[in-house]
N, CA, C and O atoms as a GROMACS GRO file, in nm:
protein
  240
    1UNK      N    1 -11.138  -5.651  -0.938
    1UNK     CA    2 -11.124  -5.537  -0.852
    1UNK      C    3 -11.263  -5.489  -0.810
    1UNK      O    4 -11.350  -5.470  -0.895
    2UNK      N    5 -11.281  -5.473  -0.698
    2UNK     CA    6 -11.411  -5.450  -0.666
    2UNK      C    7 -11.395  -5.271  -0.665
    2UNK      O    8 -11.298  -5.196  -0.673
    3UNK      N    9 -11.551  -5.247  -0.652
    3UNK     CA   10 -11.511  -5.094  -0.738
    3UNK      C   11 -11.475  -4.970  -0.644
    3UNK      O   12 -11.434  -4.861  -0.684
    4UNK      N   13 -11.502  -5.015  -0.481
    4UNK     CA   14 -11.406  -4.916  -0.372
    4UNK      C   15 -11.281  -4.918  -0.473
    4UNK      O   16 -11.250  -4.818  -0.538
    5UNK      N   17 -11.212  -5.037  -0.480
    5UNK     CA   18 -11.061  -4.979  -0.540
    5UNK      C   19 -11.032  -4.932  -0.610
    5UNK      O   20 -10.916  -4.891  -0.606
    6UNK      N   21 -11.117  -4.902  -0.728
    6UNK     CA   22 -11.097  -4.874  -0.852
    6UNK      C   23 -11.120  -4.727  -0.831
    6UNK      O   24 -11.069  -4.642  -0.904
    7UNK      N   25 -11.240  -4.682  -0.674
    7UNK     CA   26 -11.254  -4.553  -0.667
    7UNK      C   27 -11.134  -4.503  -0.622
    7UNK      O   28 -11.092  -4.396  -0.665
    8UNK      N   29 -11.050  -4.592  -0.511
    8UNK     CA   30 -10.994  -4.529  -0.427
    8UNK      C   31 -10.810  -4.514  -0.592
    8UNK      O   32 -10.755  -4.412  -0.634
    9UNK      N   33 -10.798  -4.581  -0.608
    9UNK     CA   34 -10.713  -4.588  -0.722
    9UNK      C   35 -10.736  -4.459  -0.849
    9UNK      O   36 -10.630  -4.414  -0.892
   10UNK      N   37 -10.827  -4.416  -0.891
   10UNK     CA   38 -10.884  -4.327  -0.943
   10UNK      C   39 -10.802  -4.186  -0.820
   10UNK      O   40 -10.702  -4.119  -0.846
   11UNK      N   41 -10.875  -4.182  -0.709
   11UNK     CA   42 -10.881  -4.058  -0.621
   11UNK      C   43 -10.712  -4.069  -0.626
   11UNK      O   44 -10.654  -3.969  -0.667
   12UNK      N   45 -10.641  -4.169  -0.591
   12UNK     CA   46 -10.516  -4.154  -0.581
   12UNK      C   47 -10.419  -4.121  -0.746
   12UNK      O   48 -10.344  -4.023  -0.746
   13UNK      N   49 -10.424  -4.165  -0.812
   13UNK     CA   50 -10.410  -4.109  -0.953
   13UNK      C   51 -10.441  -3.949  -0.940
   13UNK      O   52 -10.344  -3.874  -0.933
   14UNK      N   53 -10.564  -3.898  -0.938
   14UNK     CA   54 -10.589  -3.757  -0.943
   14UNK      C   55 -10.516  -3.634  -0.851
   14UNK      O   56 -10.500  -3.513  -0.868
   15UNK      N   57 -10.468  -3.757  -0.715
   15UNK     CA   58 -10.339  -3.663  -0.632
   15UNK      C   59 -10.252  -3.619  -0.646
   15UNK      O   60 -10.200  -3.514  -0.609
   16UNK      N   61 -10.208  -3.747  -0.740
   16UNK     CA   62 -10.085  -3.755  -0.811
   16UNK      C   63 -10.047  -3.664  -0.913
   16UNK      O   64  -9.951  -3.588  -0.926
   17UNK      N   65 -10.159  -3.696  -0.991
   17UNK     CA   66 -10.162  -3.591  -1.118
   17UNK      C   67 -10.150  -3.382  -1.093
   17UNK      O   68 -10.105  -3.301  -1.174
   18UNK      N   69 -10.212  -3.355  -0.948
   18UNK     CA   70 -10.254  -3.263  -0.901
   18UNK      C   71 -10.072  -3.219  -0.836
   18UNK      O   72 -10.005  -3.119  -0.862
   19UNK      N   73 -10.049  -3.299  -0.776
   19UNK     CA   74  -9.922  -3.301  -0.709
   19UNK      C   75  -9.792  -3.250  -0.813
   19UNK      O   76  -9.708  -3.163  -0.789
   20UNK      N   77  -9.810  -3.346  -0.952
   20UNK     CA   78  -9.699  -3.289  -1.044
   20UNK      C   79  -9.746  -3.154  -1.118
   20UNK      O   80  -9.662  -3.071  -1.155
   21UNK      N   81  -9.888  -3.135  -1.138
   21UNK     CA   82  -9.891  -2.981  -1.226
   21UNK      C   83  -9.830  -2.885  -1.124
   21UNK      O   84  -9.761  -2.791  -1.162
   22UNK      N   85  -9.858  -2.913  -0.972
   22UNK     CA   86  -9.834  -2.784  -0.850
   22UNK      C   87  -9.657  -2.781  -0.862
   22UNK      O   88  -9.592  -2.677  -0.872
   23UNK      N   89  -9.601  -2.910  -0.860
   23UNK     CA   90  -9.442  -2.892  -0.874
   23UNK      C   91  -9.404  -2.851  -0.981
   23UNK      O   92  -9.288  -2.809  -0.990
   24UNK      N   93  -9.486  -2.852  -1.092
   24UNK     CA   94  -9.393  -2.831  -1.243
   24UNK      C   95  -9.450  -2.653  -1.255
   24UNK      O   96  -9.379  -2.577  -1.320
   25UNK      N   97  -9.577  -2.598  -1.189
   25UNK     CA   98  -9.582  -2.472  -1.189
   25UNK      C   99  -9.464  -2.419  -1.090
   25UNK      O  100  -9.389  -2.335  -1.140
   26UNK      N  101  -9.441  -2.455  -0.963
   26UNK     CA  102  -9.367  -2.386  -0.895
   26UNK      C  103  -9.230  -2.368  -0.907
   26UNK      O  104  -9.147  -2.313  -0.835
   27UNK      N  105  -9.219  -2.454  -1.064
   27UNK     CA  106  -9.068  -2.531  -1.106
   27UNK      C  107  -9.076  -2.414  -1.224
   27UNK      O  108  -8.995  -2.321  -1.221
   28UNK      N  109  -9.137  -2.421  -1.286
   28UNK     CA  110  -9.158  -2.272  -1.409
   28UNK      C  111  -9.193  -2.143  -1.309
   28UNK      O  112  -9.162  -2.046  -1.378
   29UNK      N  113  -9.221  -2.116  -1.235
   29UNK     CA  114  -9.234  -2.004  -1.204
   29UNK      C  115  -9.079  -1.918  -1.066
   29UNK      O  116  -9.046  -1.802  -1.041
   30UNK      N  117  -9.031  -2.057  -1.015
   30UNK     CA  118  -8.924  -1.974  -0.979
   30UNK      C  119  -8.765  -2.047  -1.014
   30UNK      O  120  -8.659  -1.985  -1.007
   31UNK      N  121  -8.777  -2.159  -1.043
   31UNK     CA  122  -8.633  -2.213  -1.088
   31UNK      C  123  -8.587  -2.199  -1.232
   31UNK      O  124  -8.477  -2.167  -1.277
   32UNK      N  125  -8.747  -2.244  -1.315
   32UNK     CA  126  -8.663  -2.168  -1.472
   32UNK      C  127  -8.602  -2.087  -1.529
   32UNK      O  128  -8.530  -2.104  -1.628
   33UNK      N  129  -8.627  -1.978  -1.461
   33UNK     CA  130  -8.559  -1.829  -1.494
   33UNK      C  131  -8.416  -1.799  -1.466
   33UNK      O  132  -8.350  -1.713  -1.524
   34UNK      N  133  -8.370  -1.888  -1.362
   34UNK     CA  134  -8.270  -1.876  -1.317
   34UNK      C  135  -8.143  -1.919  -1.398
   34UNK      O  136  -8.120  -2.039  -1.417
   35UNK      N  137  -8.064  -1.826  -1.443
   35UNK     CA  138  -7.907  -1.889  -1.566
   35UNK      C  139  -7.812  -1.874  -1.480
   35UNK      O  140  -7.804  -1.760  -1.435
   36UNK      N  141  -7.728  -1.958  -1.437
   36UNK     CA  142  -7.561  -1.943  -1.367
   36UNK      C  143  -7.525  -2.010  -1.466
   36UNK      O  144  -7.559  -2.117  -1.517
   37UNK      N  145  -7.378  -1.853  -1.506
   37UNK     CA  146  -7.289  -1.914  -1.580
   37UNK      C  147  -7.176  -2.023  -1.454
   37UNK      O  148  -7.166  -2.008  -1.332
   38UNK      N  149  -7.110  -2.120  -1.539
   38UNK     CA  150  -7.000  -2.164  -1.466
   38UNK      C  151  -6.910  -2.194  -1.564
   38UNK      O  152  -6.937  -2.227  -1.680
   39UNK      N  153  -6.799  -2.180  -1.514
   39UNK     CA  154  -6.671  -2.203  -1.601
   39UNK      C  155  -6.617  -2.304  -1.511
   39UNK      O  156  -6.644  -2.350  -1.400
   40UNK      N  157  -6.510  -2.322  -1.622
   40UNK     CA  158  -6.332  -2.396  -1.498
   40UNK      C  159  -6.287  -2.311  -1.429
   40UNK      O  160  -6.249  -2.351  -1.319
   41UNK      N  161  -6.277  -2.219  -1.446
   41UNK     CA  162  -6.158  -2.138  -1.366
   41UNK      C  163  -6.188  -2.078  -1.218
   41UNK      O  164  -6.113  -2.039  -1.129
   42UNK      N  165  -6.362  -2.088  -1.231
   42UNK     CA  166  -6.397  -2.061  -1.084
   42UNK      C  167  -6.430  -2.199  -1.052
   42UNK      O  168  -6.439  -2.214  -0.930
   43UNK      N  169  -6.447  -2.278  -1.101
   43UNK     CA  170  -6.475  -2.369  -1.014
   43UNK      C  171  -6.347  -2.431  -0.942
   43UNK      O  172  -6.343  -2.482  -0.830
   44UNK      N  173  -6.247  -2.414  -1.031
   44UNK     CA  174  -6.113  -2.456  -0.967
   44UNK      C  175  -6.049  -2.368  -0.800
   44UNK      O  176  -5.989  -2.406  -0.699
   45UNK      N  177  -6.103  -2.242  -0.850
   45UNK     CA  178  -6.047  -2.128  -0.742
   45UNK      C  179  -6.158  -2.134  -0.645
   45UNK      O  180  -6.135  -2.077  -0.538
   46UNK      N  181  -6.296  -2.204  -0.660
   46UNK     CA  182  -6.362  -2.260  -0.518
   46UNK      C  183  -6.280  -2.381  -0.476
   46UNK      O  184  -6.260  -2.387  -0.355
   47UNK      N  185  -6.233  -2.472  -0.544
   47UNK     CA  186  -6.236  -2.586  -0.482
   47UNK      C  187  -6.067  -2.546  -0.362
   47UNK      O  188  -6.058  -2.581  -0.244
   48UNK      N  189  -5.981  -2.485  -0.425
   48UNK     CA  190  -5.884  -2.440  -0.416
   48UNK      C  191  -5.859  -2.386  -0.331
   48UNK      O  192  -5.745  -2.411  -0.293
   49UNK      N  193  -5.930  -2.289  -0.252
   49UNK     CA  194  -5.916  -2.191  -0.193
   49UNK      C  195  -5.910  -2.251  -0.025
   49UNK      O  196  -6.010  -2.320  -0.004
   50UNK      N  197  -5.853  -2.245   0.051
   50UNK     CA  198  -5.821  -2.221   0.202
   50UNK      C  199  -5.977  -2.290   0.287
   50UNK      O  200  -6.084  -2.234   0.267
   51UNK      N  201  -5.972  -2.367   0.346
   51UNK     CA  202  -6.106  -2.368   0.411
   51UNK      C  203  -6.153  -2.289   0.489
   51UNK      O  204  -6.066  -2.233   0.555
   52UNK      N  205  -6.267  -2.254   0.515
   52UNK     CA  206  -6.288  -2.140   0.628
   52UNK      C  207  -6.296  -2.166   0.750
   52UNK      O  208  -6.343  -2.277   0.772
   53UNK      N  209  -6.256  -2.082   0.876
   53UNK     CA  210  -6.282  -2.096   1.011
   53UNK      C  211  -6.410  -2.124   1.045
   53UNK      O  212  -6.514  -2.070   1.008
   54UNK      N  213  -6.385  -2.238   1.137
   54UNK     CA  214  -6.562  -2.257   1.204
   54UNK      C  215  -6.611  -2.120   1.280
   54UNK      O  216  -6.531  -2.027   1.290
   55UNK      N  217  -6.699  -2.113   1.315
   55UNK     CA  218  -6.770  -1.997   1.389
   55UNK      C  219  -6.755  -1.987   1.552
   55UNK      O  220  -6.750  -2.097   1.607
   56UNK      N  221  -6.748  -1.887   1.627
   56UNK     CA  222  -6.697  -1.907   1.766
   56UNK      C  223  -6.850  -1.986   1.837
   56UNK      O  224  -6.971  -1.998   1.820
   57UNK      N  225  -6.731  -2.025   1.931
   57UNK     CA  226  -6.892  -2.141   2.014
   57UNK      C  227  -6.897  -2.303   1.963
   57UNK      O  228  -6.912  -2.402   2.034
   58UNK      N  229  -6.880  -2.295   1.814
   58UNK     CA  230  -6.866  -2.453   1.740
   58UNK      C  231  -6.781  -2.516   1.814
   58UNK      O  232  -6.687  -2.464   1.875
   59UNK      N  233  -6.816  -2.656   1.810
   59UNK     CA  234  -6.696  -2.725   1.848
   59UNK      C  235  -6.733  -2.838   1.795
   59UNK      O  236  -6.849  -2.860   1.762
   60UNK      N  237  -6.602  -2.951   1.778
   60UNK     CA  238  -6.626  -3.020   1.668
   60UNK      C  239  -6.603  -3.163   1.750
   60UNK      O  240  -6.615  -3.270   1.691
   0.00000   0.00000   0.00000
């Protein structure tokens, strides 16, 4: 390996590395916190329920 690659391989590694601390902070700071309970019984009475009207103007 001549040593451009090894630089350019290096610089790309360090993107990488930079790339997952920024997602795993933005992943602890607004998705962790978040608890939804779910049960059966609502999930049944979503699936269940009537579909809704499209919106005026839509057309399909």
């Amino acid at each position: 390996m001549k040593p451009l690659d090894k630089t350019l391989v290096r610089k790309l590694a360090l993107v990488l590395l930079l790339k997952l601390a920024v997602l795993f902070l933005l992943w602890w700071g607004f998705v962790r916190v978040v608890q939804l309970h779910v049960d059966g019984d609502s999930v049944a009475a979503q699936f269940l329920q009537s579909p809704s009207l499209p919106a005026k103007g839509v057309t399909r």
